[in-house]
N, C-alpha and C positions, 0 to 999 in steps of 0.2 A: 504493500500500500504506500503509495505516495505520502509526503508527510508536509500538512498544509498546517495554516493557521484559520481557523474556525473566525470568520467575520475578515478577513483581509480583501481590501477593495479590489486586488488585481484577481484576484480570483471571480467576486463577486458583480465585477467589470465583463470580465470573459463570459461567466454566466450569461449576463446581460447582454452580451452582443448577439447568443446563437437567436436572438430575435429578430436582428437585425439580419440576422444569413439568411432567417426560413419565413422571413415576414413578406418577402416578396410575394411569396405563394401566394398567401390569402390576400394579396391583393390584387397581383396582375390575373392569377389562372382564376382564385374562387369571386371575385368583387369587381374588375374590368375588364380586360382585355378577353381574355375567353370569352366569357360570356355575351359580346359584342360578337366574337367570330361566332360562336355555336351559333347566332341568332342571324348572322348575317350568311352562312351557308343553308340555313332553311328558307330563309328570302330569295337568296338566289335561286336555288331549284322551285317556286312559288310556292311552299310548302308550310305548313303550320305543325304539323304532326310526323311521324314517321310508323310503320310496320313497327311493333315490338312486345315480341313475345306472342305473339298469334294476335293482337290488338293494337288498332288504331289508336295512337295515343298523342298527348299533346306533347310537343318540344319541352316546358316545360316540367312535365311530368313525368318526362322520359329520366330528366338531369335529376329530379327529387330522385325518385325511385332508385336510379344508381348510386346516389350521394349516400340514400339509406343504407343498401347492401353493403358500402364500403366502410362505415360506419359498425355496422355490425358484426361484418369482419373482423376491425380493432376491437370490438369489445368482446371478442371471442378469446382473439392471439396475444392482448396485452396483458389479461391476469396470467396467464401462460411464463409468458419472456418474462416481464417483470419479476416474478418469485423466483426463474431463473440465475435473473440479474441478480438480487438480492444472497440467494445461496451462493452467486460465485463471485458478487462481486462486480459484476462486469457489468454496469450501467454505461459506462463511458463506449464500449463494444457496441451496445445495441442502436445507442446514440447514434453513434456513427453508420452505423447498416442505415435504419430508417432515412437519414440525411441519406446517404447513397441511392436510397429507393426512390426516393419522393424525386432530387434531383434530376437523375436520369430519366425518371419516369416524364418530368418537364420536358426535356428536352425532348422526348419523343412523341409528345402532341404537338411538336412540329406538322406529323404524321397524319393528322387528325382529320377524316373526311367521312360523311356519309354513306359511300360507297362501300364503305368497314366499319359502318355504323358498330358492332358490337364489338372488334378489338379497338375500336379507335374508345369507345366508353372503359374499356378494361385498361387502358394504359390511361384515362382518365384519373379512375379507382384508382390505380399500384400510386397514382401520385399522391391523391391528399389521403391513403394508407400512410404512405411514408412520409407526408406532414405532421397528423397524429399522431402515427407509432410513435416519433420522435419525441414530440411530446411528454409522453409519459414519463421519459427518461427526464427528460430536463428536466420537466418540473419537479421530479423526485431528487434532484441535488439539493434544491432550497433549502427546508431546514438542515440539510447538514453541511454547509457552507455560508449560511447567515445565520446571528442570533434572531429572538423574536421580534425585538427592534429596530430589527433592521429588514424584516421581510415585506411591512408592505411596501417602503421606499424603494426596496432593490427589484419587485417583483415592477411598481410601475415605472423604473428607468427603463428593465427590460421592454415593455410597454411602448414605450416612447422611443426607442431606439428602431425596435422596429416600423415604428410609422414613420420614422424621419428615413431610414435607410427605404423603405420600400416605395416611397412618395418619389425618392431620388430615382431609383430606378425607374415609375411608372413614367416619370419625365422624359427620361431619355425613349423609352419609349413609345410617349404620345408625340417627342418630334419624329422617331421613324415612321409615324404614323399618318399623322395628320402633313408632314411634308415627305411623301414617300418619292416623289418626283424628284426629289433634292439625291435619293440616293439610288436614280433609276429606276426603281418599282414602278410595273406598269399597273398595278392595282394595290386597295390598303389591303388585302389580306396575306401578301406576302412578309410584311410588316409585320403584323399580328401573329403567325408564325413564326418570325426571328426574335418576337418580343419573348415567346414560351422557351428557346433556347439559351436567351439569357439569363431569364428566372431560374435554370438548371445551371448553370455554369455560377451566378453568383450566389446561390443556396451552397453550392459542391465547395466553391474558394472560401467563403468567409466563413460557412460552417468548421471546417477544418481550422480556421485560424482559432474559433471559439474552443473549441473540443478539445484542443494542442495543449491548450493551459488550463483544464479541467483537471481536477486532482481526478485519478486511479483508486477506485478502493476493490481493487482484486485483489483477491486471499487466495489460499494452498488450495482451496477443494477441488477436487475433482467430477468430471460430469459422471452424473452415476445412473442406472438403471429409469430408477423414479424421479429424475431429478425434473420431468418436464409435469407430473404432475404435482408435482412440489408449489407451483405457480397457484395449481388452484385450489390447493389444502391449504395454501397459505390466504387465497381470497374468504375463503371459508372460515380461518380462523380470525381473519381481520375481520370479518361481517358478525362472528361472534363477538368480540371484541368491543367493536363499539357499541354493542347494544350497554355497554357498562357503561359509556357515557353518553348522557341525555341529551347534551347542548351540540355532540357532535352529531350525534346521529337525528336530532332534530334538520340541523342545518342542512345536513346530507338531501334530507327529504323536500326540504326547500328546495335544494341550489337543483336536487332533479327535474323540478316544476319548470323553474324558471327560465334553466339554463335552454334545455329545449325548446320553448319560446325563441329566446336571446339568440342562440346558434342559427336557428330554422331563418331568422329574420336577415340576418348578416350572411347567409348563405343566400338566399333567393333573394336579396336587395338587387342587384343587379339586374337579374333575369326579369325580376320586375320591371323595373325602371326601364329596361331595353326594350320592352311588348307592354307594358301599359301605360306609360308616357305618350302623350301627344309632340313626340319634339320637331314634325314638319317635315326632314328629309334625313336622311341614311348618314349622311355629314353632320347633321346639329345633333340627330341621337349620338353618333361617337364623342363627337366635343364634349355634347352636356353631360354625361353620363360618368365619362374620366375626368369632367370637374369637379361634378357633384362628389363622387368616388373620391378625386381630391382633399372638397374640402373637409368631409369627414374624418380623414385622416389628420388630416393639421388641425382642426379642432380635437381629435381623441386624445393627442399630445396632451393639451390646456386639458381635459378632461379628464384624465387619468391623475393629472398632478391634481387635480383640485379635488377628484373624490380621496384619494389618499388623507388628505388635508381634511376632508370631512369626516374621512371615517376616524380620524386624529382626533378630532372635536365631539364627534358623538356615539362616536362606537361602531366596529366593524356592520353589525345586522342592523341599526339603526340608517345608517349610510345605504345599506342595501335596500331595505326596505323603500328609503326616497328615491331610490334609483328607477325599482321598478313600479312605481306608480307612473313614472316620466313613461318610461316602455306602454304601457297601458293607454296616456294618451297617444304615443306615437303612434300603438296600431289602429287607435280609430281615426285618427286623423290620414293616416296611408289608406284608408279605405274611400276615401273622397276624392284622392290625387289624380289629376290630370294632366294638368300643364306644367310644362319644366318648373316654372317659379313656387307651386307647391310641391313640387321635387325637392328641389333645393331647400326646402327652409324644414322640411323633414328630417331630410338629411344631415342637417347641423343638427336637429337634438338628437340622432342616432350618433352622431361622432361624439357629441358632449358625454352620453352616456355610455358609448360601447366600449371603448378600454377601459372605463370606469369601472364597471361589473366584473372585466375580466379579469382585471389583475385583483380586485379585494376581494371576490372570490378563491379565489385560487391562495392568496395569503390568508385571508379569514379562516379555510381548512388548515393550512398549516401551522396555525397559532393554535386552532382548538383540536389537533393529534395530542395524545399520551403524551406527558414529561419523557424525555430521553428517550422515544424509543428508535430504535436502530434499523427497522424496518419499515424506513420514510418509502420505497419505491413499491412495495406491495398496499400501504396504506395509498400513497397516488394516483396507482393501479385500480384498488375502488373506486377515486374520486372521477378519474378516467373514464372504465366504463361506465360508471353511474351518467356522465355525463353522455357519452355515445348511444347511448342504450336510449335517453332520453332526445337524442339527436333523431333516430331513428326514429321514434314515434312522431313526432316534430314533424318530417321530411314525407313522411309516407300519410301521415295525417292532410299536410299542407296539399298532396301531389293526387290523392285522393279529393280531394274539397273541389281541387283546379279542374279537376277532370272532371267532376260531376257536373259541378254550376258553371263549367266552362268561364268562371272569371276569378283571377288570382286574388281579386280585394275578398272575395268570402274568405281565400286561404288566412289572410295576414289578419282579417277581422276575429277569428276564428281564436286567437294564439293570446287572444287579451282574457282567453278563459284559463289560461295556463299562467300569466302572471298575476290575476288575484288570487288564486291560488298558490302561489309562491308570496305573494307578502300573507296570507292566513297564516302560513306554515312557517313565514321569518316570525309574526310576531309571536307565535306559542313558543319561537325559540329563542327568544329574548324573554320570554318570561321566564323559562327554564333557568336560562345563564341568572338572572336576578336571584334563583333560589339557591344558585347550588353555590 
């Protein structure tokens, strides 16, 4: 094992950056760029739907659907790896695989065409797999590389580093894009194509620069017979585990409500905004879209620092609580949206709030884990699939709704019954935390 100092910036620096390596993901493939191409290869063939699975289905409903499956995959394979990890050690290993998956996997929706509709969706999946796989890992460093004190500050640096790193990139990108003339292209979707091999190449380079300076805590053991169902005795003994603490497994219960709202939202924003938006022509949908995209980004920076700040002031679930009330107006209000200008001003309370939720969630679990315990990557591993699991219902719920009533505002109106539901469930767990 590596021999670090528990709270030292350069460590908890390097943490911080693998946000910056793999935040491009969810911006350019899951929040812009993709989702422009996906929507502008079904326009070009005059298409709304496609053949899938012996059913006529909508574009939209096709992207849920496999977003689901992918989803449920990680929440299969990660209480798995994780307890792996844990028994041997080797978090910093798996780290590294999933960047390698996710990355490559970008680079080769290069590839991505209707004509292979169903490998071109599969190397879709292998990518945001290896966005989440990744995941798990990382975030299971936190508590053992910051004190309490320091988790939800370092949690929204990470936060912020990736918005400010993956804004840079969408940049360079919307000039390949929007000036594709300037570098020969005789159309934007070859653009939009060299944008998803960039996202692969700058997740692969900086990921590794992150990972390089990660402490090692691999030990002697060796792989043994059982050791791969080790992962999920160990899920099972954490799921017993917390039922001995009330405020955690209160909050668990919440953040499953909620989180699958929150994720379902920030996943189809796009898809939304590119098919139910009135933006005029082919050209003002790509501008407005990677602005709006934009400016929620550079708002979630100011966001993230200010709910940290809030939850400073009034306490982690009290913080949450205000957050998702804001969520609840946004879904009703996205249900009215037509014209770019109510696009736009949606979008900013989604930015004010979306790094907000995600980084004090994610420190909020790891403030209320057990004192000391040593098995942070199997405890993050629940919070993981709880979250996925909750993803999945989310995504197959939303993609369902779309197909039925054939309009995606039922989908997102839909999702404001999963965030009162999640502040019920924060406040019984703020009354818990008051007793115990």
């Amino acid at each position: 094992m590596d021999t670090f100092k528990k709270g030292d910036k350069r460590i908890l620096n390097a943490w911080a950056f693998y946000d910056w390596a793999n935040s491009v993901y969810a911006l350019v493939i899951t929040s812009t760029i993709f989702p422009l191409y996906y929507g502008a290869l079904f326009r070009i063939e005059g298409k709304t739907s496609a053949h899938f699975f012996g059913m006529d289905t909508p574009s939209e409903s096709i992207i849920s659907y496999v977003t689901a499956i992918g989803f449920l995959i990680i929440s299969v394979i990660s209480p798995i790896l994780s307890g792996v990890a844990d028994y041997l050690g080797s978090k910093k290993t798996f780290l590294k695989l999933f960047c390698w998956i996710g990355s490559f996997s970008c680079m080769l929706l290069y590839f991505f065409d209707l004509e292979n509709l169903y490998l071109s969706l599969f190397v879709y999946m292998m990518a945001l797999i290896g966005f989440w796989g990744s995941l798990v890992f990382y975030n299971s460093y936190l508590p053992k590389i910051a004190f309490k004190d320091q988790q939800d500050a370092v949690s929204a640096k990470g936060f912020s580093f990736g918005y400010i790193g993956s804004v840079i990139l969408l940049i360079i990108n919307l000039i390949l894009i929007m000036k594709s003339h300037w570098f020969g292209f005789e159309n934007q979707l070859e653009p939009m194509k060299i944008s998803f091999l960039l996202v692969g190449i700058w997740w692969l380079v900086f990921g590794h620069v992150s990972y390089s300076k990660l402490p090692s805590f691999r030990n002697e053991k060796k792989i043994k017979k059982d050791v791969f169902s080790y992962g999920i005795n160990e899920l099972k003994r954490i799921y017993k585990e917390i039922q001995n603490y009330p405020v955690l497994k209160g909050y668990l219960g919440a953040f499953f409500v909620y989180s699958m709202a929150v994720q379902t939202v920030m996943i189809i924003a796009a898809y939304f905004g590119e098919k139910e938006v009135n933006w005029g022509s082919d050209e003002q949908r790509q501008v407005g879209l990677i602005v709006s995209i934009l400016l929620i980004q550079l708002i979630a920076v100011v966001g993230a620092i200010l709910t940290s700040k809030l939850s400073a002031r009034i306490g982690n679930i009290k913080a949450l609580i205000v957050i998702n009330i804001i969520w609840v107006f946004i879904c009703i209000a996205a249900y009215f949206i037509v014209e770019p200008l109510e696009f736009y001003i949606v979008a900013s309370f989604v930015g004010l709030v979306m790094g907000g939720i995600q980084s004090l969630s994610r420190s909020t679990y790891s403030k209320l884990l057990p004192v000391n315990t040593k098995e942070t990557t199997s405890f993050f591993s629940f919070y993981d699939v709880t979250e996925k699991i909750g993803i999945v219902i989310g995504m197959v719920t939303y993609g369902v709704i779309a197909q039925i009533t054939g309009k995606m505002q039922n989908s997102v109106l839909f999702l404001v019954v999963f965030f009162i539901l999640g502040i019920v469930l924060l406040a019984k767990t703020l009354g818990k935390q008051a007793k115990s």
